[in-house]
C-alpha positions as CSV (number, residue, x, y, z in Angstrom):
1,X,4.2,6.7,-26.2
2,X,6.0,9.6,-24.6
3,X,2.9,12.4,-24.6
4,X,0.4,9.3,-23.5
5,X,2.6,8.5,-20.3
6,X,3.2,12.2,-19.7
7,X,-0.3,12.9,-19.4
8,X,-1.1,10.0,-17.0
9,X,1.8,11.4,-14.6
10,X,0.0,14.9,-14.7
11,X,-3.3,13.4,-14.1
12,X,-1.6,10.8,-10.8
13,X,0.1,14.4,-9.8
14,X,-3.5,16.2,-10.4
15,X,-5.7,13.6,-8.9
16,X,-3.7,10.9,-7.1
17,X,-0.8,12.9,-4.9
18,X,-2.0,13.9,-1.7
19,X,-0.3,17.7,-1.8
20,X,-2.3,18.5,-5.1
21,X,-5.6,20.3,-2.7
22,X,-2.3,22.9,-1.6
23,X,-0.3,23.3,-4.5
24,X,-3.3,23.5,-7.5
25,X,-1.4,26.2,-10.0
26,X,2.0,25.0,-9.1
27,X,3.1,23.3,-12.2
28,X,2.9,24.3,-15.8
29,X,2.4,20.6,-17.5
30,X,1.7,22.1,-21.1
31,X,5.2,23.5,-21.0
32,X,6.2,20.3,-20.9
33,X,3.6,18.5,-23.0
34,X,5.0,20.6,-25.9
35,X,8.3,20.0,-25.2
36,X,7.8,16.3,-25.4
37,X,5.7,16.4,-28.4
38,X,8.1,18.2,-30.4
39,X,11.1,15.8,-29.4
40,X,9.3,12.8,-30.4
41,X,7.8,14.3,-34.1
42,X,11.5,14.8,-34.4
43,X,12.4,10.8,-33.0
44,X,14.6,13.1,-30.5
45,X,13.2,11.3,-27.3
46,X,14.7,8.5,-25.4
47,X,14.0,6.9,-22.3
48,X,16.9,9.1,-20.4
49,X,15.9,12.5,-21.6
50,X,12.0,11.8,-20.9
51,X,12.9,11.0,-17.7
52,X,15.0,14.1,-16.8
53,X,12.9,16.0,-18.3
54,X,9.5,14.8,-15.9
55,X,11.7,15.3,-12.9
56,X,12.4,18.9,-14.1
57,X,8.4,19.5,-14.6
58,X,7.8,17.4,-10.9
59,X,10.0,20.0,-9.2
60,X,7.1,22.2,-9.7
61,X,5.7,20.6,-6.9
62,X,8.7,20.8,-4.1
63,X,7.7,17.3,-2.6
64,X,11.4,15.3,-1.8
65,X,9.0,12.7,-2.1
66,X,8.1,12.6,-5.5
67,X,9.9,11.6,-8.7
68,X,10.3,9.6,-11.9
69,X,13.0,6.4,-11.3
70,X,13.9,4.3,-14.4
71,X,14.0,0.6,-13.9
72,X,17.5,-0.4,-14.9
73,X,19.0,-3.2,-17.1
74,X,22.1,-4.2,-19.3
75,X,21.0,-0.9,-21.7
76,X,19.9,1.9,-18.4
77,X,22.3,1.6,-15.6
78,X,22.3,3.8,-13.2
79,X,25.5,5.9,-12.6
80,X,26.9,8.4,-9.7
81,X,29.9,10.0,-9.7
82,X,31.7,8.3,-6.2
83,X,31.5,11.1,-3.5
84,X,29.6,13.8,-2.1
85,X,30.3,17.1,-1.1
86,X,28.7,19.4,1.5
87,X,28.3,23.1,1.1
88,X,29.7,25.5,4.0
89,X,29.8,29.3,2.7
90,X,30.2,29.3,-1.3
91,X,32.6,26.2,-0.6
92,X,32.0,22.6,-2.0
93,X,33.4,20.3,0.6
94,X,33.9,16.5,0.2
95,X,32.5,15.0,2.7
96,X,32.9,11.2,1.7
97,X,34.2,9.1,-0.7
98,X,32.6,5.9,-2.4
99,X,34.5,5.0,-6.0
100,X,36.5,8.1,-6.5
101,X,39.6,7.3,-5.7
102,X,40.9,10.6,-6.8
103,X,39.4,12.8,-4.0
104,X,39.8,12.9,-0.3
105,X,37.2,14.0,2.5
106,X,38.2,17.0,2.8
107,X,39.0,18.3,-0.1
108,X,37.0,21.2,-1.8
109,X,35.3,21.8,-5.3
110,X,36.0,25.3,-6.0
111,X,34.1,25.3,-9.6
112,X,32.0,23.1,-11.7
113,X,32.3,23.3,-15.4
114,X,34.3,26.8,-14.5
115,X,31.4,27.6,-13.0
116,X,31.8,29.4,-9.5
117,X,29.9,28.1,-6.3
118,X,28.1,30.9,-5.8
119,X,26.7,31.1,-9.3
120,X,25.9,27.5,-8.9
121,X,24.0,28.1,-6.4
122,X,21.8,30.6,-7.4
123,X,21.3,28.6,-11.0
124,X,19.9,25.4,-9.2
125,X,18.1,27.1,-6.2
126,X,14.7,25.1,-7.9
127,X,16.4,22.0,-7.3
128,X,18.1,22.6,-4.3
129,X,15.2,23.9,-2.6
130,X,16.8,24.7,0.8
131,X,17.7,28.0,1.8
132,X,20.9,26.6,4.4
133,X,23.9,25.4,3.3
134,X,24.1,22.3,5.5
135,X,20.3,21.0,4.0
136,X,20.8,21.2,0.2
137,X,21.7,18.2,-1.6
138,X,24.2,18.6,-4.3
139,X,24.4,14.8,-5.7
140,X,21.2,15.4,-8.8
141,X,23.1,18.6,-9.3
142,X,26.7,17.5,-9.8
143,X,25.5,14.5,-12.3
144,X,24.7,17.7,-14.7
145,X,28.3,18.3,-15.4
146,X,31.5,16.6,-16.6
147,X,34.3,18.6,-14.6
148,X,35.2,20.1,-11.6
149,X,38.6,22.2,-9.9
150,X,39.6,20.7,-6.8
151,X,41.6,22.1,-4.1
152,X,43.5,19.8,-1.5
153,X,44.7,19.8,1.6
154,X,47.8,20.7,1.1
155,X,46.2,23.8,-1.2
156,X,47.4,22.4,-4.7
157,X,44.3,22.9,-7.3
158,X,43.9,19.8,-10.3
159,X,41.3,19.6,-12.8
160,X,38.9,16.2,-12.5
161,X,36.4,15.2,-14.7
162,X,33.7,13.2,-13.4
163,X,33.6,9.8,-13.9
164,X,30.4,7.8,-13.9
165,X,30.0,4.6,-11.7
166,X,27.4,2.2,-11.8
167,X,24.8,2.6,-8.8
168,X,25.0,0.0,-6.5
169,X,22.2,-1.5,-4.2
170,X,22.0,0.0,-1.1
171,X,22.9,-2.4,1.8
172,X,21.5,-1.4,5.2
173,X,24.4,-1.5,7.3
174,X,22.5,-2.3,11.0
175,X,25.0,-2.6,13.1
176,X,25.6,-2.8,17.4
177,X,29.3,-2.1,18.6
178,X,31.4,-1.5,21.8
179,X,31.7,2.8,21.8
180,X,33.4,2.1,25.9
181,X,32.7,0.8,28.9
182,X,29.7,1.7,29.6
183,X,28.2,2.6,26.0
184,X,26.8,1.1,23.0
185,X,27.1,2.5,19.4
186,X,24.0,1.5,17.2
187,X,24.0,2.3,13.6
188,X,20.6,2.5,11.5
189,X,20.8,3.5,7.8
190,X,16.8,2.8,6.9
191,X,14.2,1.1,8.5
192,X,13.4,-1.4,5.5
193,X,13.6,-5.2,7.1
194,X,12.0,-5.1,10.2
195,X,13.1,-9.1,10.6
196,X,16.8,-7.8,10.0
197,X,16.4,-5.2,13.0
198,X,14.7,-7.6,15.4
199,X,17.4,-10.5,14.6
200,X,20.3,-8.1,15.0
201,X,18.7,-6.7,18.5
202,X,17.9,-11.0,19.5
203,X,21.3,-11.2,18.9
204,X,22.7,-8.5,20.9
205,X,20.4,-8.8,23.7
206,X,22.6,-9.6,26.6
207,X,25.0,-6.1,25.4
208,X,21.3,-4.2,25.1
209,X,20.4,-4.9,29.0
210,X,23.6,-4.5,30.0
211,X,25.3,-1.2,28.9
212,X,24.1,2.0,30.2
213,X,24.3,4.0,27.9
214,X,23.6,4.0,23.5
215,X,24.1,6.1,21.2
216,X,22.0,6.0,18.3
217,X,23.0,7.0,14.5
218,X,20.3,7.8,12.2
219,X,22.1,11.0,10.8
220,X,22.1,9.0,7.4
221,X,18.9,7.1,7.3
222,X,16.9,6.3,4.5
223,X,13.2,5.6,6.0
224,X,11.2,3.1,5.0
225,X,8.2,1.2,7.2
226,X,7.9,2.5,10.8
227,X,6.8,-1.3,12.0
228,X,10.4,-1.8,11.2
229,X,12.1,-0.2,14.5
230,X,8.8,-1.3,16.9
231,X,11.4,-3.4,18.7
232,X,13.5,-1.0,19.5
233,X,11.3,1.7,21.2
234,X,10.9,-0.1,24.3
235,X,14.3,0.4,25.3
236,X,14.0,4.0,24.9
237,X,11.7,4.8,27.5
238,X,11.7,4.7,31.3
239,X,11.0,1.0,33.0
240,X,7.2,1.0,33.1
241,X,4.0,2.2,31.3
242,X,5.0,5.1,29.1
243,X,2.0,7.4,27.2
244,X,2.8,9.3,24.3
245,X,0.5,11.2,21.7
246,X,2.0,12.0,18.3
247,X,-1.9,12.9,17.2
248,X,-0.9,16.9,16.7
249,X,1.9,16.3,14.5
250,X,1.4,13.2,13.2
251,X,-3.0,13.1,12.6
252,X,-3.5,12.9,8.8
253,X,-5.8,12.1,5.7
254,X,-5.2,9.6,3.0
255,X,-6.2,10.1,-0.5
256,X,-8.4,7.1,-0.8
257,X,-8.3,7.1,-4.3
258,X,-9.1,3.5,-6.5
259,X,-5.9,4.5,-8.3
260,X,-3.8,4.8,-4.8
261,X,-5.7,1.7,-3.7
262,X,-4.9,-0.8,-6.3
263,X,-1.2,0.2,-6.1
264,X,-1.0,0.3,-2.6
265,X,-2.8,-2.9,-2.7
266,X,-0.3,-4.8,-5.1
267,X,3.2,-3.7,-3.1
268,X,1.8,-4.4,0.6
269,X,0.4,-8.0,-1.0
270,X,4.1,-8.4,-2.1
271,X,5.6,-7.1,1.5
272,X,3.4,-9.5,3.6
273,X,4.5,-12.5,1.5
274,X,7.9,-11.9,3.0
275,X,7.4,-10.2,6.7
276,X,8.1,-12.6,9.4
277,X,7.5,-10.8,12.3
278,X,3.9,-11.2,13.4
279,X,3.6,-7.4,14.8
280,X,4.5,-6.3,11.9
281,X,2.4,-8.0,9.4
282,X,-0.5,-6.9,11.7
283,X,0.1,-4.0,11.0
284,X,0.8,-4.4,7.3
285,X,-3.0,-6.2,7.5
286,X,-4.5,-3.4,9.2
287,X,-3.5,-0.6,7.2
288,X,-4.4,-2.5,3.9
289,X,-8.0,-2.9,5.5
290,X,-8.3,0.2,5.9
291,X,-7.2,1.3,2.2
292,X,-9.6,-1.3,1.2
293,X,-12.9,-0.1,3.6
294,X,-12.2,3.5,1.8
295,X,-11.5,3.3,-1.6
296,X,-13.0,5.8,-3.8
297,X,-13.9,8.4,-0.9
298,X,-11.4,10.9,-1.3
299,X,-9.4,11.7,2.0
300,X,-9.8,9.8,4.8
301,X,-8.5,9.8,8.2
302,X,-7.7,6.3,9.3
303,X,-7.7,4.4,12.4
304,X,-4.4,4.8,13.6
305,X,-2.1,4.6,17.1
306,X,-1.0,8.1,17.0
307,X,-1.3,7.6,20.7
308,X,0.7,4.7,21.9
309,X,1.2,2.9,25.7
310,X,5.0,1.7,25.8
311,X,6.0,-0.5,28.1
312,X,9.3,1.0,29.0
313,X,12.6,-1.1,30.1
314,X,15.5,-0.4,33.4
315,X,18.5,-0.5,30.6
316,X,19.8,1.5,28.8
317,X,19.6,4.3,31.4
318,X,20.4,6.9,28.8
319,X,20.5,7.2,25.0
320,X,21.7,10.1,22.5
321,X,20.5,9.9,19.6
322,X,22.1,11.4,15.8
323,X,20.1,13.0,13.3
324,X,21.3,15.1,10.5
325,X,19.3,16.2,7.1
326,X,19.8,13.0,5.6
327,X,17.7,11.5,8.0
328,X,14.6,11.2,6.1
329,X,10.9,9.4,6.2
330,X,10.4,6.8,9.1
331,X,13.3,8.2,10.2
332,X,12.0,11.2,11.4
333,X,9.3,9.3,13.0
334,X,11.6,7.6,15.1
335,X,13.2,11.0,16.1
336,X,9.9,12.3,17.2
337,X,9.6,9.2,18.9
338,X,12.4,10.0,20.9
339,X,11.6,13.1,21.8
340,X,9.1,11.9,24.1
341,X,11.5,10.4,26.4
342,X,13.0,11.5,29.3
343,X,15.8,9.1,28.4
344,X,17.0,10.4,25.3
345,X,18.7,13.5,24.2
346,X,18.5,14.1,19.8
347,X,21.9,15.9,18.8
348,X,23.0,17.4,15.5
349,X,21.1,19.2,13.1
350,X,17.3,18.7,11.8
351,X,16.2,15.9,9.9
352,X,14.8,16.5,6.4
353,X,11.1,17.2,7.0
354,X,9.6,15.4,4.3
355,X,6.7,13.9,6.2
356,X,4.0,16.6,5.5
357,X,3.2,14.4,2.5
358,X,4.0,10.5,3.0
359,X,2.9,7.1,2.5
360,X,4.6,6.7,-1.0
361,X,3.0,4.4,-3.5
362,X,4.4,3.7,-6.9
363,X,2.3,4.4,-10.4
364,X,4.5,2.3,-13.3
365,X,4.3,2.4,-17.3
366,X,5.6,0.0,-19.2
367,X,7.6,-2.2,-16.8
368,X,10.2,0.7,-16.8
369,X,9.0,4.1,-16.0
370,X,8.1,4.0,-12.1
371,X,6.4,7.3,-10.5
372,X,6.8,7.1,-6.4
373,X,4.6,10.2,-4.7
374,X,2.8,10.2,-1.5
375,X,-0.6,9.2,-0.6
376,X,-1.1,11.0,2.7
377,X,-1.1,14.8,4.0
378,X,-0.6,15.7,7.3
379,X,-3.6,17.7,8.6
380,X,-1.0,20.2,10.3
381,X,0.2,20.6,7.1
382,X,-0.3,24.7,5.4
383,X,0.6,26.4,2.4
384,X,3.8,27.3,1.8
385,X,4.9,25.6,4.7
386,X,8.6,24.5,4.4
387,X,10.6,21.2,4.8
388,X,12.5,22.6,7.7
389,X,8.9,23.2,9.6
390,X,7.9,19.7,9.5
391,X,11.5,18.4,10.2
392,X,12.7,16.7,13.6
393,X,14.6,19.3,15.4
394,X,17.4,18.4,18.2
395,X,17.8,19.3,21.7
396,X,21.6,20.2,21.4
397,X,21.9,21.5,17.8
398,X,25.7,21.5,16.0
399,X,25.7,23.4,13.1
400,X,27.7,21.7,10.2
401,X,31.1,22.9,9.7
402,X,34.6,21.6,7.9
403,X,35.1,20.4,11.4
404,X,33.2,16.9,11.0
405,X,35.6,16.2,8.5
406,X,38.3,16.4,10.9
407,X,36.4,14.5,13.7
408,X,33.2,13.2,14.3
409,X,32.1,16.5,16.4
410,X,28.6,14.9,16.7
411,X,29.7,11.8,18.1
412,X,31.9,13.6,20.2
413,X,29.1,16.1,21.6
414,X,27.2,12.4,22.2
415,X,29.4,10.9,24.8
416,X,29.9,14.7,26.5
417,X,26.1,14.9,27.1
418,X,26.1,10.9,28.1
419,X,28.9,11.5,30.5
420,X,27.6,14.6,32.1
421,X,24.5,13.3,33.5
């Protein structure tokens, strides 16, 4: 079962994935194929191992945007280990705290499994991908290991083993509060429920028209469907007609294949079943009409608004908005966005870049292995080209330091650049 399901994931990655014309050579699947074969002539294969071991062979391809998930039930939960930690120099920082109630922000790994930072570091370099500090991701990294050193504040050291927590859902937090007098503080974690955004902004509206300034935080943002933060663009832009082309950046080709269609096909059916908002399921429509009208023709550049009139509003008069690397996806769209306003000012550090290849479908075996890769390549897109060149940059950038663990420096910078003008 194993080998057959591997060799369908090398032919989605092979055929299917829109980055396979740039990275043909990349991966070495027979490596892998015998690996597998041998585990299961020796019954050593289970559902866990087969998966970690396709996300190892997938990292050939150094797309964020692809990998192997494991639908979970009462016998495959998925665990983390209840914080994360941010790397500045060789030093492990915590940077906050979920279920661990052993740790502190603040406090600092100084080994893993006895294993120095540094060394860690150059061990997982393939999975970490970035070259800076403040981009890499240590969560996948840190699930490889059972213990860790910590140093506290007040500089005693402890040994910790990791404990495992189950995963729980992630619940967009969308929130609108009071910052001061005069500004709003509005908090976006994905742009999944476009009906959630537009009922939260309906029910803010007389706050939205009223204060003059926002600040925006997308520096944790999970993406999702750019339809979903539509209603909000309006207010970004000066009061009147506002032109903006996102065609050099943003112009791309889909890989029409019958594959990509039927599964694109089956999860937009699902999503326009429960999308109330009207422009949005437009725009659901359209782009499934277009998947359909191609199928089978390879890549295909669709009919799409790269260029967009927006009809701007009087209030707010100002916005700053937050973006970090874990601002990923649709996300990023929405940074670019607001890049093209006079209005707004993007502070913190660049997003993630992983937009050169998007539009993630969803290839599934067996009602439990699901394989999520992209479908689109951006046409600006070259070989060898890196996440940080496709990522949203900001116009004031604040490196990461131990110092946001001490104060929100980013928030901080936010209200200086709102009070100054």
């Amino acid at each position: 079962m194993y080998s057959k399901i591997f060799k369908e994931i090398v032919e989605v990655m092979h055929h299917d994935y829109a980055g396979y014309i740039d990275k043909i050579g990349w991966d070495r699947p027979n490596d892998y194929k015998k690996r597998i074969r041998n585990l299961e002539r020796n019954n050593a294969l289970n559902t866990t191992l087969f998966s970690e071991i396709v996300n190892d062979y997938l990292l050939d391809f150094q797309d964020p945007h692809v990998y192997l998930k494991v639908s979970t039930d009462k016998t495959n939960q998925k665990y983390e280990i209840g914080f994360n930690v941010r790397r500045y120099d060789n030093r492990l920082f915590v940077t906050n705290v979920t279920r661990e109630k052993r740790l502190q922000v603040g406090d600092e790994l100084i080994s893993v499994d006895y294993i120095p930072i540094d060394v860690l570091v150059h061990k997982h370099r393939r999975e970490l991908r970035e070259d800076g500090a403040e981009r890499e991701d240590w969560r996948p990294i840190l699930k490889k290991y059972y213990q860790c050193e910590v140093r506290t504040a007040d500089d005693s050291i402890f040994s910790m083993e990791f404990n495992q927590y189950e995963k729980k859902l992630h619940t967009p937090p969308y929130k609108i509060e009071k910052y001061n007098d005069s500004t709003l503080l509005l908090t976006f974690t994905d742009f999944k429920d476009p009906d959630g955004i537009k009922k939260l902004l309906n029910h803010y509206m007389e706050d939205l028209i009223q204060y003059e300034n926002w600040i925006i935080d997308i520096r944790t943002n999970y993406g999702g469907s750019d339809v979903a933060f539509h209603s909000i663009i309006p207010y970004l832009f000066p009061e009147g007609e506002n032109q903006i082309d996102l065609s050099e950046k943003y112009a791309m080709k889909f890989n029409c294949t019958e594959k990509n269609y039927e599964r694109i096909k089956q999860s937009f059916e699902k999503e326009l079943q429960t999308v109330k908002d009207e422009k949005a399921k437009q725009s659901l429509a359209s782009y499934l009409y277009q998947w359909e009208e191609n199928k089978g023709k390879g890549f295909v550049a669709f009919n799409s608004n790269v260029s967009k009139i927006i009809e701007g509003k009087k209030m707010p008069k100002q916005v700053a908005v937050l973006i970090d690397r874990y601002c990923s996806s649709s996300g990023e769209v929405f940074a670019d966005i607001c890049k093209h306003s006079d209005k707004v000012t993007l502070i913190g550090r660049p997003t993630y870049g992983i937009n050169g290849y998007g539009n993630i479908t969803c290839a599934v075996w067996n009602n439990r292995f699901e394989l999520y890769y992209p479908t689109s390549r951006l046409n600006s897109m070259d070989k060898g080209k890196t996440l940080l060149d496709v990522a949203v940059h900001p116009d004031v950038y604040l490196p990461w330091t131990p110092e946001h663990l001490e104060r929100d420096v980013d928030l901080l910078e936010a209200e200086k650049q709102l009070s100054s003008k």
